[in-house]
Backbone as CSV, one residue per row, in Angstrom:
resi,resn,N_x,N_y,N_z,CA_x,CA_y,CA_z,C_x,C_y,C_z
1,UNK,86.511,-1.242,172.567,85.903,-2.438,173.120,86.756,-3.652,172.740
2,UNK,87.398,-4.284,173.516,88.138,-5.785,173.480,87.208,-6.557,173.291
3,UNK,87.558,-7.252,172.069,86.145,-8.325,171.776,86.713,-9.890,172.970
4,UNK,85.755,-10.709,173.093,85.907,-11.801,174.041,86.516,-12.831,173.082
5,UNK,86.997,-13.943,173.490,87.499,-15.206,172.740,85.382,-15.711,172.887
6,UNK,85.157,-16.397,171.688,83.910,-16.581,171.656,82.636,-15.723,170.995
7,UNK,83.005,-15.006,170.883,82.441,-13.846,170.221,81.783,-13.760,169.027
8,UNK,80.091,-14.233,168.339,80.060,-14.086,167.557,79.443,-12.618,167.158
9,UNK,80.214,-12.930,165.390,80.277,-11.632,164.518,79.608,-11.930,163.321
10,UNK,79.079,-10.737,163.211,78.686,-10.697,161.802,79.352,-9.625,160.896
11,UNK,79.885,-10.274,159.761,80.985,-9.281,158.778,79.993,-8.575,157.547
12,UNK,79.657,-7.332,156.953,78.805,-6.705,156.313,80.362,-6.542,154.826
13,UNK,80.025,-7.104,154.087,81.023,-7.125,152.787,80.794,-5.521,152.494
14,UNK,79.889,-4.620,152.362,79.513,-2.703,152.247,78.439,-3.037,152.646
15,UNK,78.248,-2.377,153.431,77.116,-1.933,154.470,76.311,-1.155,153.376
16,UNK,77.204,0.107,153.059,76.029,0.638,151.982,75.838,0.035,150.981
17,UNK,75.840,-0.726,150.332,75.981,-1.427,148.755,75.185,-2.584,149.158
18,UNK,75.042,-3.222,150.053,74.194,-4.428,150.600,73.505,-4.255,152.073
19,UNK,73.053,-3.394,152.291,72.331,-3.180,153.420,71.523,-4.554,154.355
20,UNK,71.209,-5.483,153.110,70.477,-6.578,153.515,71.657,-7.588,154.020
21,UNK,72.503,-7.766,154.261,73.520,-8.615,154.116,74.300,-9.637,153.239
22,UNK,73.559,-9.321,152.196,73.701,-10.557,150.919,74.670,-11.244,151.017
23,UNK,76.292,-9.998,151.110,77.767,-11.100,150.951,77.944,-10.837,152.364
24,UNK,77.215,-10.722,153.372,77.733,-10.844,154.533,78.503,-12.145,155.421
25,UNK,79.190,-12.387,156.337,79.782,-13.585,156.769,79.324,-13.387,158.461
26,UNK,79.649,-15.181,158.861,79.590,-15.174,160.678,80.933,-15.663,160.591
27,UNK,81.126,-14.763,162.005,82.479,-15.831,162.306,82.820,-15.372,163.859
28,UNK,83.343,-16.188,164.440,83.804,-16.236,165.893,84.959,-15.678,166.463
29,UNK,85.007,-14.712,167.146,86.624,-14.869,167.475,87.307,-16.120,168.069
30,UNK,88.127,-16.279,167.544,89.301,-17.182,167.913,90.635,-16.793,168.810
31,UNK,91.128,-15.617,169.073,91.796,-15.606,169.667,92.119,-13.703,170.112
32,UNK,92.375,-13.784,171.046,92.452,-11.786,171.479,93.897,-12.053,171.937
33,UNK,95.035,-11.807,171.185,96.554,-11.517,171.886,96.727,-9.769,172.301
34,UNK,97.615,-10.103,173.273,98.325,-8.508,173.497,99.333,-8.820,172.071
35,UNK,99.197,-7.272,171.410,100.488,-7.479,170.155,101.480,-6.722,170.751
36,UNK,102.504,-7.233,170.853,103.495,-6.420,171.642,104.660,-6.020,170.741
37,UNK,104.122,-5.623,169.537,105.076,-5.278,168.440,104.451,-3.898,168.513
38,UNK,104.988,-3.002,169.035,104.722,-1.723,168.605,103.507,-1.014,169.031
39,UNK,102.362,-0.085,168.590,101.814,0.644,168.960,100.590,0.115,169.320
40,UNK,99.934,-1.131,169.085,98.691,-1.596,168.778,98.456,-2.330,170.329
41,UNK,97.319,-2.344,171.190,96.906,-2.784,172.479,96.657,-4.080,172.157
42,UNK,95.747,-4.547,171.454,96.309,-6.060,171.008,95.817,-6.197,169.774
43,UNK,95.770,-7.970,169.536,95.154,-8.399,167.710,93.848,-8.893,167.842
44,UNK,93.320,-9.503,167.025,91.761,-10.127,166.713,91.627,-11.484,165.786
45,UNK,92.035,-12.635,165.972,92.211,-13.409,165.161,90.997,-14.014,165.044
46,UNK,89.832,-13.615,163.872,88.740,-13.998,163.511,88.720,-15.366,162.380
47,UNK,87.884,-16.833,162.928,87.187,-17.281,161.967,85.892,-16.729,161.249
48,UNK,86.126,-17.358,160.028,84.899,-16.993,159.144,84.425,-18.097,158.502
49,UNK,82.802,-18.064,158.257,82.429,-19.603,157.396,82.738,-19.620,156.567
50,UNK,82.572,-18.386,155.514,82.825,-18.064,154.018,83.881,-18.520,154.149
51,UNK,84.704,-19.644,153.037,85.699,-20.081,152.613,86.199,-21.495,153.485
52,UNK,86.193,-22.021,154.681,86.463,-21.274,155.971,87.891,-20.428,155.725
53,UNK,87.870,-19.782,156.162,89.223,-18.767,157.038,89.286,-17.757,157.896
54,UNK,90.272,-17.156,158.377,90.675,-16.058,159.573,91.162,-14.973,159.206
55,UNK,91.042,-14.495,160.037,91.655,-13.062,159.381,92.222,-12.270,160.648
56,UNK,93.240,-11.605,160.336,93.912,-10.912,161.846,93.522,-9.326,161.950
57,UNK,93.314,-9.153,162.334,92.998,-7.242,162.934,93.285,-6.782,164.290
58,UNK,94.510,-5.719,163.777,95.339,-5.201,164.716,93.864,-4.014,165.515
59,UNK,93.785,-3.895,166.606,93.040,-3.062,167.269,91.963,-1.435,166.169
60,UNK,93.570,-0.990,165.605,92.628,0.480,165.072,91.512,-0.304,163.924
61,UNK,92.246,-1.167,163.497,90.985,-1.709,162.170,89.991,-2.504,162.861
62,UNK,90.401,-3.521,163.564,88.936,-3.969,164.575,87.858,-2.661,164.990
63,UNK,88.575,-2.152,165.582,87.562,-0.733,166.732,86.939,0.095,165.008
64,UNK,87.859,-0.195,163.845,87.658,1.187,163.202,86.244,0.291,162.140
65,UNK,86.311,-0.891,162.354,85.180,-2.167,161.186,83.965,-2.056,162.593
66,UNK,84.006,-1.837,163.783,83.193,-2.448,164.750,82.614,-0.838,164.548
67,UNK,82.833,0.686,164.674,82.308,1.736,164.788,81.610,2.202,163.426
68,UNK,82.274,1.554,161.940,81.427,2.161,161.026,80.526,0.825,160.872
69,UNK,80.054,-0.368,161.340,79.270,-1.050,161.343,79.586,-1.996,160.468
70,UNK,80.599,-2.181,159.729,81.171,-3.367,158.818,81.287,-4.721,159.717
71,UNK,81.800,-4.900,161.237,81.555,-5.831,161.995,80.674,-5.494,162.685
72,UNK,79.732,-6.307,163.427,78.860,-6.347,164.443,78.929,-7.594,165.271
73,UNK,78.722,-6.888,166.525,78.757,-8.092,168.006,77.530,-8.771,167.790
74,UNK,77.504,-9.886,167.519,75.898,-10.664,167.848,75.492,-11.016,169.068
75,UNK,76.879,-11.975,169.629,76.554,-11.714,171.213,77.812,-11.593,171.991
């Protein structure tokens, strides 16, 4: 799933270890590039409130944080 520019997320710090969300974060995507370095379909350049900052995720770690439930689509 290609996340949208706009996109909010919710980040789960361990899902199992905090089920409730305690150190959880929101943050928006900011930007969806094609990465055209090599094997990856594109990147994920996420803001976050915590701190503020971003964070980049090449496709397998996006798809691989979005399937074990560490990220979630809010909308």
């Amino acid at each position: 799933m290609i996340p949208k520019v706009g996109q909010l997320l919710r980040w789960y710090d361990n899902i199992v270890l905090n089920p409730n969300g305690h150190d959880s974060d929101v943050g928006i995507v900011k930007e969806v590039r094609s990465d055209g370095y090599g094997e990856y379909a594109y990147a994920v350049i996420i803001d976050w409130c915590k701190g503020p900052h971003s964070s980049y995720h090449d496709c397998e770690e996006y798809e691989e944080s979005i399937g074990n439930g560490e990220i979630v689509v809010v909308v």
